[in-house]
C-alpha positions as CSV (number, residue, x, y, z in Angstrom):
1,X,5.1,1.4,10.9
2,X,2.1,0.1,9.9
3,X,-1.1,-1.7,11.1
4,X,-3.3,-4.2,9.4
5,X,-6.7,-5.1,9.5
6,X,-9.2,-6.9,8.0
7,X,-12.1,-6.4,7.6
8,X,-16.5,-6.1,6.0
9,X,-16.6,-4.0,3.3
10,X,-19.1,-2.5,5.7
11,X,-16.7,-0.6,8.2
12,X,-14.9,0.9,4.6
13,X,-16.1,4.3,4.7
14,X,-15.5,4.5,8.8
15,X,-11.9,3.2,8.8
16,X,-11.1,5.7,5.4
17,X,-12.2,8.8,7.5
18,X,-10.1,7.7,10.9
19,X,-7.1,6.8,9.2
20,X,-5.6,10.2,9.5
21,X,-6.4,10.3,13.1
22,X,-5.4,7.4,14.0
23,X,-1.7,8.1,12.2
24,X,-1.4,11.5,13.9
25,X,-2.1,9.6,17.4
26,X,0.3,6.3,17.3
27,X,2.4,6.9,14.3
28,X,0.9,3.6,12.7
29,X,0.1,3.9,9.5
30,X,-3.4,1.7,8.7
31,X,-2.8,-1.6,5.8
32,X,-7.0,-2.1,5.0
33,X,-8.5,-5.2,3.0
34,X,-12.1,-4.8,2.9
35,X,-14.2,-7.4,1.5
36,X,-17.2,-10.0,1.7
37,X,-17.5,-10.9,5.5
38,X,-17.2,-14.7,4.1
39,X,-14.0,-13.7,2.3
40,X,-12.0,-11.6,5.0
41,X,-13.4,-14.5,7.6
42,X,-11.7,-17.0,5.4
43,X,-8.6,-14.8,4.8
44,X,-9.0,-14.6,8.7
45,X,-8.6,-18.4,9.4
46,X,-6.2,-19.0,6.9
47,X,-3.4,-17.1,8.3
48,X,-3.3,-13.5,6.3
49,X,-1.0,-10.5,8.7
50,X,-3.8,-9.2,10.3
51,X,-4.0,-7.2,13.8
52,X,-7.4,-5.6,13.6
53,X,-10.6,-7.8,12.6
54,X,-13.3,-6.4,12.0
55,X,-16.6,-8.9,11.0
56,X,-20.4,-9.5,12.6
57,X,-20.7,-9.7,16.2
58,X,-21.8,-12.9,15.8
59,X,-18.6,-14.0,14.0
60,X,-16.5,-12.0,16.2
61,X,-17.7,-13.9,19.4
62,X,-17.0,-17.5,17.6
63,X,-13.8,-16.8,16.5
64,X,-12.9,-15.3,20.2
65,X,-14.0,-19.1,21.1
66,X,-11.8,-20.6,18.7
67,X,-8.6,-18.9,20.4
68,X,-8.4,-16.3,17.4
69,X,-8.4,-13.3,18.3
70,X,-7.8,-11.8,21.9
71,X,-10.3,-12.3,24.8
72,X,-11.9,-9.2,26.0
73,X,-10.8,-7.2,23.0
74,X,-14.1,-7.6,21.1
75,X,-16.3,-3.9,21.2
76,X,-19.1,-3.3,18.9
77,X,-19.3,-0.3,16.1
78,X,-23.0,-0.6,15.7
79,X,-25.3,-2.1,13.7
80,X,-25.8,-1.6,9.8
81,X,-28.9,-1.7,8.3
82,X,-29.3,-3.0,4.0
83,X,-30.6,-0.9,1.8
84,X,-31.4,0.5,-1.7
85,X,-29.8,2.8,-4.2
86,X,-30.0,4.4,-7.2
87,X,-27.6,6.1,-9.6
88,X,-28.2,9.7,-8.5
89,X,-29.9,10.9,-12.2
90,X,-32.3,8.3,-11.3
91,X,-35.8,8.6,-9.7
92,X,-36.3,7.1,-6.4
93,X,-38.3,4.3,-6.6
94,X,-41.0,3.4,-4.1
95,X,-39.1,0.7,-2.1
96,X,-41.0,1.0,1.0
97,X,-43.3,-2.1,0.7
98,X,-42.9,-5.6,-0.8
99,X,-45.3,-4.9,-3.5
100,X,-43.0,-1.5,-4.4
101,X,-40.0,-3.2,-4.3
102,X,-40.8,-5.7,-6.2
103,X,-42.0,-3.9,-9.3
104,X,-38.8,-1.3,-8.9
105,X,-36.8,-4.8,-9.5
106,X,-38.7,-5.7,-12.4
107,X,-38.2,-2.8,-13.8
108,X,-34.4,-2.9,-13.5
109,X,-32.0,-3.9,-16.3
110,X,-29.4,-3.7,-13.8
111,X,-29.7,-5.3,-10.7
112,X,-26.0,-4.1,-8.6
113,X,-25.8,-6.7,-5.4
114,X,-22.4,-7.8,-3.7
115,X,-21.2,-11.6,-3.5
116,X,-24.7,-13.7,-2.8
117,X,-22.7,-16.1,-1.6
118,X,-20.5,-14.7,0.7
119,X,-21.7,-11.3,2.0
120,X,-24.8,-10.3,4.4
121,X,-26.2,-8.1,1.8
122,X,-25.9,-10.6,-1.1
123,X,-27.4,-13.4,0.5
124,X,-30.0,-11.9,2.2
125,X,-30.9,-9.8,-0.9
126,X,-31.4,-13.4,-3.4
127,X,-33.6,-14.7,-0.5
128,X,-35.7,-11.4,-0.8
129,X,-35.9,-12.4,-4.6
130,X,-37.1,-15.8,-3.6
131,X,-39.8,-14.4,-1.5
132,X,-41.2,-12.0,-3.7
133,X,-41.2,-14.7,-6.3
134,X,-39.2,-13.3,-8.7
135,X,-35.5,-14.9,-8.6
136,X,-36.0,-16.0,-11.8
137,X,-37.5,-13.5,-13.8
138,X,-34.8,-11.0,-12.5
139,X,-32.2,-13.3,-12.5
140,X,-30.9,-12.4,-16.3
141,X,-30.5,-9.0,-14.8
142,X,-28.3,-9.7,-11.6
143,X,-25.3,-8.1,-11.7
144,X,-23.3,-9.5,-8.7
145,X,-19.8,-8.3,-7.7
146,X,-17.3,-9.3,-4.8
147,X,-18.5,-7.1,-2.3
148,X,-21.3,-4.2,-1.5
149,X,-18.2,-1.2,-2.5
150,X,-17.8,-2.8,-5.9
151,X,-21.2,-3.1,-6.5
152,X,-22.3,0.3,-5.6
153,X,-18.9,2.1,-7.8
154,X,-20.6,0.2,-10.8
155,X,-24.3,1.4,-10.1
156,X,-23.1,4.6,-9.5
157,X,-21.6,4.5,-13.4
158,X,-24.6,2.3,-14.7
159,X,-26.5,3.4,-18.3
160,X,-28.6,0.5,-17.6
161,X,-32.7,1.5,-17.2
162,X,-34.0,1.9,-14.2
163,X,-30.7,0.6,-12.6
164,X,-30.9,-0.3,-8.9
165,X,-28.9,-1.8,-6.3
166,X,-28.7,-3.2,-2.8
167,X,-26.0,-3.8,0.0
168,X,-25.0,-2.6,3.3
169,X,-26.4,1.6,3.8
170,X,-22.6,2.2,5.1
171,X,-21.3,0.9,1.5
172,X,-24.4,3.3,-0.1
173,X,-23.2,6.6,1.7
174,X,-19.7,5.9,0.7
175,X,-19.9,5.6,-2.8
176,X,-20.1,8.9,-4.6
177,X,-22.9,9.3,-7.6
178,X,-25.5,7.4,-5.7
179,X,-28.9,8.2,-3.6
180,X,-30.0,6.4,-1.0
181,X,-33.7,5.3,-1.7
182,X,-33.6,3.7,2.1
183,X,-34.0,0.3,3.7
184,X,-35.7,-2.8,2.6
185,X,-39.7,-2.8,3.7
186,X,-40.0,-3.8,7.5
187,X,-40.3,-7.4,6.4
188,X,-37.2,-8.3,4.7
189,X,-35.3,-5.5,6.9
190,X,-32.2,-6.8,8.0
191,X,-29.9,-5.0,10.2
192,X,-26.3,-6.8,11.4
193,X,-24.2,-5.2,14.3
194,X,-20.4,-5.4,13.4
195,X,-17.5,-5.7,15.9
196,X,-13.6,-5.4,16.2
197,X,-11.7,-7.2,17.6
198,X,-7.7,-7.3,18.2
199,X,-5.6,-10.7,16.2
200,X,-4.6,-13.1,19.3
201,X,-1.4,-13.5,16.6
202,X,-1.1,-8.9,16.4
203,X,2.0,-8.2,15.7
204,X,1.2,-4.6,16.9
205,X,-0.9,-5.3,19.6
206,X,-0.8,-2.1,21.6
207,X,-1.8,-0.1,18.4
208,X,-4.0,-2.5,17.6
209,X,-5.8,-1.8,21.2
210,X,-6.0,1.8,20.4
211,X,-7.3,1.5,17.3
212,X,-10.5,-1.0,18.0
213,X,-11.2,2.0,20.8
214,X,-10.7,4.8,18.4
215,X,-12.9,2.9,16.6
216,X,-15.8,2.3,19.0
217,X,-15.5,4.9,21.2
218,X,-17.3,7.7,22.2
219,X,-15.6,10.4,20.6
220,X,-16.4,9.0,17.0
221,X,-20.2,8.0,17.8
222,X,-21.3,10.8,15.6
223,X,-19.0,9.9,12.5
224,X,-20.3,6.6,12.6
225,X,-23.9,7.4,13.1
226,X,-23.2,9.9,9.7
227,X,-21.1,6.9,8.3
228,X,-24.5,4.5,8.5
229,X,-24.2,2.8,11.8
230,X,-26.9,2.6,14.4
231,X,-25.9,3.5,17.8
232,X,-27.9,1.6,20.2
233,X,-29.0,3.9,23.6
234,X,-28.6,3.3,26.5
């Protein structure tokens, strides 16, 4: 049997390291797509098998309006802040200040950011650019893929000088070969809470249920706080 989701490329890393768990407890194996929040949200609307969603709060609630996805069934895994990272040969920049970040950016041959367009990361990150005032001196450097997981697998195996990327810290701590440099300077910090939520059209809706708890619940707090997530308290 199996159980599908969709879902931000930000919840990846999480859902990989339950999926055993989750099998041994319902029998359910789990059926993942994890993309762009734009993408899955579109995948979403248009009709793709899904029972699980998982997407911002903020999308979660107005698709729960729409008549979407089940009332009541939305809980939140926490909120996930951007940040930057570096192939792990590489130096750290100093990232913690608009004035470092910019030069560590214009430095960069390679520039690794997920879908501007249709991810969190990606669009927040080219506004960042537009603020420093440097979209278009970096802009031959960009190297944009279709979400942060993609991004971060090519940065990982970059030979470019001073490579250097940005997307979700979930997405960072996933991807083997990279460091963590840390988040974006207080004023361009950007941290989105995520949510799951069960398909009002589930075809396993009772695994489904179980499955957005195992998810939020108490007994994986500290897997997600090691996974990336923020933990609100209480």
């Amino acid at each position: 049997m199996i159980i599908h989701i969709l879902a931000a490329g930000a919840s990846k890393g999480l859902v990989l390291n339950l999926q055993a768990r989750f099998t041994s407890e319902t029998g359910y194996e789990i059926d993942g797509v994890f993309n762009a929040v734009g993408s899955i949200r579109e995948k979403f609307v248009a009709g793709d098998v899904c029972d699980v969603l998982i997407l911002t709060a903020k999308q979660i609630a107005e698709l729960t309006i729409e008549g979407l996805l089940v009332p009541g069934s939305a809980k939140p895994l926490g909120a996930v802040s951007t940040g930057v990272a570096v192939p792990m040969s590489h130096a750290a920049p100093d990232i913690s200040t608009a004035p470092g970040l910019a030069a560590a950016l214009q430095l960069a041959k390679g520039i690794y950011i997920p879908d501007p367009y249709n991810s969190t990361a990606g669009i927040h990150f080219m506004k960042i650019l537009k603020k420093l005032g440097i979209d278009e001196k970096v802009a031959p450097y960009l190297k944009p893929y279709p979400n942060g997981a993609t991004a971060m697998r090519h940065l990982a195996d970059s030979s470019a000088e001073n490579a250097i990327g940005s997307t979700q810290i979930t997405e960072i701590k996933y991807t083997p070969g990279l460091a963590l440099v840390g988040a974006l300077p207080p004023e361009f910090g950007l941290s989105t809470v995520y949510s799951a939520a069960v398909s009002a059209k589930a075809i396993h809706p009772q695994a489904a249920h179980h499955l957005v708890d195992l998810l939020t619940g108490g007994s994986t707090q500290i897997l997600r706080e090691q996974s990336g997530f923020e933990i609100p308290t209480e």
